[in-house]
Structures are given as structure tokens and as C-alpha cells.
VEXLOKOL-366988 format. One record per atom (N, C-alpha, C): residue in one letter; residue number from 1; x, y, z. Coordinates in Angstrom, 2 decimals. Layout:
<rs>
R:residuo:num:px:py:pz
R:A:NUM:X:Y:Z .
...
</rs>
This chain:
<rs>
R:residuo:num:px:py:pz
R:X:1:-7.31:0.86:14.73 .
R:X:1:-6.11:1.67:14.54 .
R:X:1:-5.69:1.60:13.07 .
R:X:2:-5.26:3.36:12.27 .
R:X:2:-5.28:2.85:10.98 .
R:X:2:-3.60:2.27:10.92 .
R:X:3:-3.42:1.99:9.90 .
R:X:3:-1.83:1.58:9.61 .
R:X:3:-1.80:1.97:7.86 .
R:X:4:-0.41:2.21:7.42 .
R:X:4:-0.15:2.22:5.92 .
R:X:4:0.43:0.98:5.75 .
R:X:5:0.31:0.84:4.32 .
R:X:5:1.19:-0.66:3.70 .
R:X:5:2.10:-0.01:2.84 .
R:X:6:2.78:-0.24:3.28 .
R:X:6:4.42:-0.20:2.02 .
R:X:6:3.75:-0.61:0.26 .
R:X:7:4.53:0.48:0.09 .
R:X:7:3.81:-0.44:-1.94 .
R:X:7:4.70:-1.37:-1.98 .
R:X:8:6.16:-1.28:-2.06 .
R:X:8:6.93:-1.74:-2.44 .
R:X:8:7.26:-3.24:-1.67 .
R:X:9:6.62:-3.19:-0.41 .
R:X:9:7.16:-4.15:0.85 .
R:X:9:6.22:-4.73:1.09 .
R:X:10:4.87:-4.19:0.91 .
R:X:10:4.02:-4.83:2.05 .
R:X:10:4.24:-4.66:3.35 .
R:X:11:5.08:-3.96:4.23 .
R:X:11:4.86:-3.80:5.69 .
R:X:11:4.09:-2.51:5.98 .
R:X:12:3.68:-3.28:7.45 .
R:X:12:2.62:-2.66:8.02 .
R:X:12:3.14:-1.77:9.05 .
R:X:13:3.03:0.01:8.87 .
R:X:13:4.01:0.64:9.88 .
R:X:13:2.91:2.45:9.82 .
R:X:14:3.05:2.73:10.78 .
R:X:14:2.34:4.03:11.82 .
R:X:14:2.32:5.04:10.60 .
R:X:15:0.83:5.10:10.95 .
R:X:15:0.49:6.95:9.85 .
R:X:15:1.16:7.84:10.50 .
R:X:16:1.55:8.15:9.40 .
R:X:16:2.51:9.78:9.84 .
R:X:16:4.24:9.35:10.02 .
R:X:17:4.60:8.29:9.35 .
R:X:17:6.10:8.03:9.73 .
R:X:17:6.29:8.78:7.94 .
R:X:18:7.48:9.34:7.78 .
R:X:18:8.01:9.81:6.57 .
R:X:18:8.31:8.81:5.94 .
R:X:19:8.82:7.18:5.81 .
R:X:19:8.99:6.58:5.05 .
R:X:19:8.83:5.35:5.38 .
R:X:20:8.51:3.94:4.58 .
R:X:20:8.97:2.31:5.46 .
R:X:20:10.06:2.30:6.34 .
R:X:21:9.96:1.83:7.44 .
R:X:21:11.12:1.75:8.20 .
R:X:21:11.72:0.13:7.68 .
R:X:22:11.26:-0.28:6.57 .
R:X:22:11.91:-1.50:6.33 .
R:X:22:12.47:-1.63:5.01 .
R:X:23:11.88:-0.95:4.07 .
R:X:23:12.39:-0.87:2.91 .
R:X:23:13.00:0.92:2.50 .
R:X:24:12.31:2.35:2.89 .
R:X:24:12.53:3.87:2.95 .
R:X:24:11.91:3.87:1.63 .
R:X:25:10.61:2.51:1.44 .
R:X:25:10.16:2.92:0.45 .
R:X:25:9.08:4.68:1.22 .
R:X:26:8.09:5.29:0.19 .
R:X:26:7.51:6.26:0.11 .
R:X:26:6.39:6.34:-0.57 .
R:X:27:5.78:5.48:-1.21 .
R:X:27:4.63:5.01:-1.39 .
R:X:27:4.39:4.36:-0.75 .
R:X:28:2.86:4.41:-0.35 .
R:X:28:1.80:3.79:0.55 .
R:X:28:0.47:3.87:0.40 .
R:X:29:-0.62:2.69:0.62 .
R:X:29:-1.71:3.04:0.95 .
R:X:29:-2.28:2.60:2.29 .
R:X:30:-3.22:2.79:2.70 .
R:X:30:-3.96:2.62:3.77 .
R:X:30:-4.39:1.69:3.95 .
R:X:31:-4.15:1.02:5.59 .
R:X:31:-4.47:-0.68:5.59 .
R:X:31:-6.05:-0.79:5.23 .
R:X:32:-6.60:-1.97:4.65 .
R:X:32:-7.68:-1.99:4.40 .
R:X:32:-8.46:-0.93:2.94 .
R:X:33:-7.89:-0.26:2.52 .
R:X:33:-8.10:0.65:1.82 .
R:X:33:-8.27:-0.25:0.15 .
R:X:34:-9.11:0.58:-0.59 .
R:X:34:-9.03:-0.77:-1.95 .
R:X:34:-7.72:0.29:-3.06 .
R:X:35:-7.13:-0.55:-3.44 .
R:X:35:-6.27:0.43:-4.32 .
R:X:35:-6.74:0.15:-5.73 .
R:X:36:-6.85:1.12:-6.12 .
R:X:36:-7.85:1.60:-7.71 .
R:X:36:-6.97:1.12:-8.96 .
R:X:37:-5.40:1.05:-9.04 .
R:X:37:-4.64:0.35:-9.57 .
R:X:37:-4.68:-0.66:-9.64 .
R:X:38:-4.96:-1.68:-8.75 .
R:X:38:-5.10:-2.91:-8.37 .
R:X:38:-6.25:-3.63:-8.77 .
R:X:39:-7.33:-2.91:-8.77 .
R:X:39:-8.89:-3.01:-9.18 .
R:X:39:-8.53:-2.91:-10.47 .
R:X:40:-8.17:-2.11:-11.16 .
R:X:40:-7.88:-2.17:-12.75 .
R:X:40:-7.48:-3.35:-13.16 .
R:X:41:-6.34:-3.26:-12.79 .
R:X:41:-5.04:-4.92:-12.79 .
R:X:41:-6.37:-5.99:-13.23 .
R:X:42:-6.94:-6.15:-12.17 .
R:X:42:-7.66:-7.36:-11.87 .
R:X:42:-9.06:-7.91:-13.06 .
R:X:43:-9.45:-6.39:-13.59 .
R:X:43:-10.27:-6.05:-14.58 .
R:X:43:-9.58:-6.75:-15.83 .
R:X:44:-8.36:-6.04:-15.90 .
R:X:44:-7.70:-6.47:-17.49 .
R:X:44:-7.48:-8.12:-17.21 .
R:X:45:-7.09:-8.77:-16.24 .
R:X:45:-7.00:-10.09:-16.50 .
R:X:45:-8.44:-10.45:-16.86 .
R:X:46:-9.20:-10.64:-16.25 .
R:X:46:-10.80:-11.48:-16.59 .
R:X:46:-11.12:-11.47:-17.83 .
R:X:47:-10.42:-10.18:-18.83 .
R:X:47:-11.05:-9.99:-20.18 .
R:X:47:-10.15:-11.42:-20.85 .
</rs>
């Protein structure tokens, strides 16, 4: 079953809801999903 993650929260709540029901954050990605921002992030530290 998929789920979104809150950017802002980290909670885990139903595809297709209009916003976090815990924070009304509105960014999200997909549980399990790699976020390409994050992959960057992780790049610039090692240098």
C-alpha cells in the first residue's frame, strides 16, 4: 500500500488526501521513494 510522507513532518498519511492531516503541510513525497534533493544534500557533505 503506497503512503506519502509529509516534507515538513515526516507523517505517514493516504494518497490522495489534499494536505498532512498533522501538520496542513502540502509537500510530499512517496513512501519509499528516493528524494533527489536529499541525494544531492548527501553528495555535498562527502566532498
Amino acid at each position: 500500500m503506497a503512503l506519502w510522507v509529509c516534507e515538513q513532518c515526516s507523517t505517514l498519511y493516504t494518497v490522495g488526501a489534499s494536505q498532512c492531516p498533522q501538520c496542513g503541510g502540502k509537500d510530499y513525497h512517496e513512501n519509499g521513494a528516493r528524494r533527489v534533493g536529499a541525494m544531492k544534500e548527501k553528495r555535498k557533505a562527502k566532498k
